[in-house]
C-alpha angles and dihedrals in degrees: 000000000000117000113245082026098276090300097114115074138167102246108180135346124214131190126194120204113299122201142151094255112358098167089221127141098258084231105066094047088055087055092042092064096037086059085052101052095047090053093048082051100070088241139096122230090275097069086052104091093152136061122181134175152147128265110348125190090359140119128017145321112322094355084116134024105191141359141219101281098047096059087049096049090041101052084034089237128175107212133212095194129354132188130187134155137093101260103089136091097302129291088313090062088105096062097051088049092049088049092056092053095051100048087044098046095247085120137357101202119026122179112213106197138177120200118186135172104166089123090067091026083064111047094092116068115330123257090257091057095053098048086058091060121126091243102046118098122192106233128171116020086335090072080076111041111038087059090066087043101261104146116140130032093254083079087059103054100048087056089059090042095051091050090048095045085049089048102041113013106250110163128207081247086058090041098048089060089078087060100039091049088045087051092048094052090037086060086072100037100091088203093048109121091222134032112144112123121278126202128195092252078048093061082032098056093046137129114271111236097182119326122311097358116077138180098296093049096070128069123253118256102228145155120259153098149218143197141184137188122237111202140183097236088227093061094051122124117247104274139161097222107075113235117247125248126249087216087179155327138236115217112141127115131177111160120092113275106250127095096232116028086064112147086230119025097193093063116055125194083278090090089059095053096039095048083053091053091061096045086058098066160027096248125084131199088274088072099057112106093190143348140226105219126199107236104168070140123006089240094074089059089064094054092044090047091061096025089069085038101247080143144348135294099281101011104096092094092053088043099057106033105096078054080220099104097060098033110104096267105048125079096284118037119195149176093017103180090044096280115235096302088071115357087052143255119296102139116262089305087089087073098045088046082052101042101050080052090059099037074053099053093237115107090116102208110008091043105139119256096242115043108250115224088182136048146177124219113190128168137156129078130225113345094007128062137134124167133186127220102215124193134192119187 
């Protein structure tokens, strides 16, 4: 069974330049790798009559680089059906709506794109520094948390590491085992923003952020942005690479929308969407070949490790700690182009841009042993998450 009756595929992928501080208009990087993807597509700009992305003008400083409407204008593009905000299933929302359109002839070609400049965003004075300004003044939930010193997520998630250590064990030796994996496979993405060796007394001997999480457990701000096209397969331009399935999606969500006041602060949103996923679908976790985790902290790929089933509530920490088991060559491979931690922070569509390159064949030098016919995408953190289960036969 494959969820929109086969109809919605993954038809080309583009990247534009990613760096730590490029200095470029985010714009123009988010047309640079739509161009791309509609390239890689085996099409021009006249065939695209949908655009689609998350969040849009949204967030902060930096969070996101273009909307809908400037890569339309931009590209000069007539649409058929657009879709752009920050309430929707994670920062793949985009993908599982475009899919929708396709299967059901709102649209035929949709670009789903993610444009980011934090790294350049945040090269002035840090978050933290600007909320402590004189004229700043704490309103909404944050009226009760900045006070106690509670100003990035990476509070909040070592909030949610310290309890499940606590709870289950998991040690900083378990945890390191997600950097040091994402560093391994960094060392052979080209476009990855580190890639320098990194040993365990390295992650050990790293800078606190804020306990137990340090430095390199924390993904890296950068430039850059992706694209993909979403096709009806029936609408797709005569090519010898096959186009890769969209299997099913993982949109559900049930728990209240806040990152600290969870029922259970050792699951995320990231069990509802996944549980979605599966009902979705023939296949079960024993048919993944690999998986795109989100890592915006190394604690999330734990959740999502046991969210999508790859092993049981609490385990994560005893299923990752040789570090054999997710390197490119164990049973689970992840994080193949050096996932956010290393090969920088774009937002979960780093991993879907990686992973059609690998279902491809055509990852170059970090292309997996053995070639991968299934893969997991999963991105979002706390109360968002949505994920994508991708096939090429």
């Amino acid at each position: 069974m494959s969820l929109f009756n086969g109809r919605a595929v993954i038809s080309g992928v583009g990247l534009s330049e990613v760096g730590r501080r490029i200095g470029r208009s985010p714009v123009a990087l988010a047309a640079e790798a739509c161009l791309a993807a509609v390239s890689d597509a085996g099409l021009d700009l006249r065939y695209i009559d949908g655009v689609a992305t998350h969040p849009g003008e949204f967030g902060r400083p930096g969070y996101s680089g273009a909307g809908v409407y400037h890569v339309k204008d931009v590209l000069g593009l007539s649409l058929q059906w657009y879709l752009g905000g920050a309430e929707q299933a994670g920062q793949l929302g985009p993908v599982a709506e475009a899919s929708m359109a396709v299967s059901s002839g709102l649209a035929t070609h949709v670009l789903c794109f993610r444009s980011t400049w934090e790294g350049t965003a945040q090269a002035g004075a840090g978050s933290r520094g600007r909320l402590l300004a004189s004229d700043h003044l704490a309103s909404g939930e944050n009226q009760w948390r900045q006070p106690l010193g509670l100003f990035s997520p990476a509070h909040y998630f070592a909030m949610y590491a310290r309890r499940y250590m606590h709870q289950y064990g998991l040690t900083r030796e378990q945890l390191a085992q997600v950097a040091l994996v994402d560093r391994a496979n960094a060392a052979l993405n080209s476009n990855a923003i580190y890639t320098s060796p990194m040993t365990l007394d390295d992650y050990l001997g790293g800078r606190m952020v804020t306990d137990p999480l340090c430095l390199y457990d924390c993904d890296a701000p950068c430039d850059g942005a992706i694209a993909v096209v979403v096709s009806d397969r029936a609408h797709l331009p005569l090519s010898p690479r096959s186009p890769i399935t969209i299997n099913s999606v993982g949109t559900g969500t049930s728990m209240p929308y806040t990152w600290d006041q969870q029922p259970n602060l050792t699951r995320m949103a990231a069990t509802d969407a996944a549980a979605t996923l599966w009902n979705r679908t023939t296949l079960t976790p024993r048919d993944v070949d690999f998986a795109g985790l989100y890592d915006g902290f190394s604690i999330i790929t734990l959740f999502w490790l046991e969210a999508l089933g790859f092993c049981g509530e609490g385990e994560a920490g005893r299923f990752i700690e040789d570090g054999e088991t997710i390197s490119r060559n164990g049973r689970l491979p992840i994080n193949t182009d050096g996932g956010q931690l290393s090969a920088g922070r774009l937002h979960g569509y780093g991993f879907l841009h990686e992973a059609c390159l690998q279902l491809w064949g055509r990852a170059e030098g970090r292309q997996l042993p053995t070639q991968p016919q299934v893969a997991v995408v999963a991105a979002g953190g706390g109360p968002i998450a949505g994920c994508l289960l991708l096939v090429h036969d």
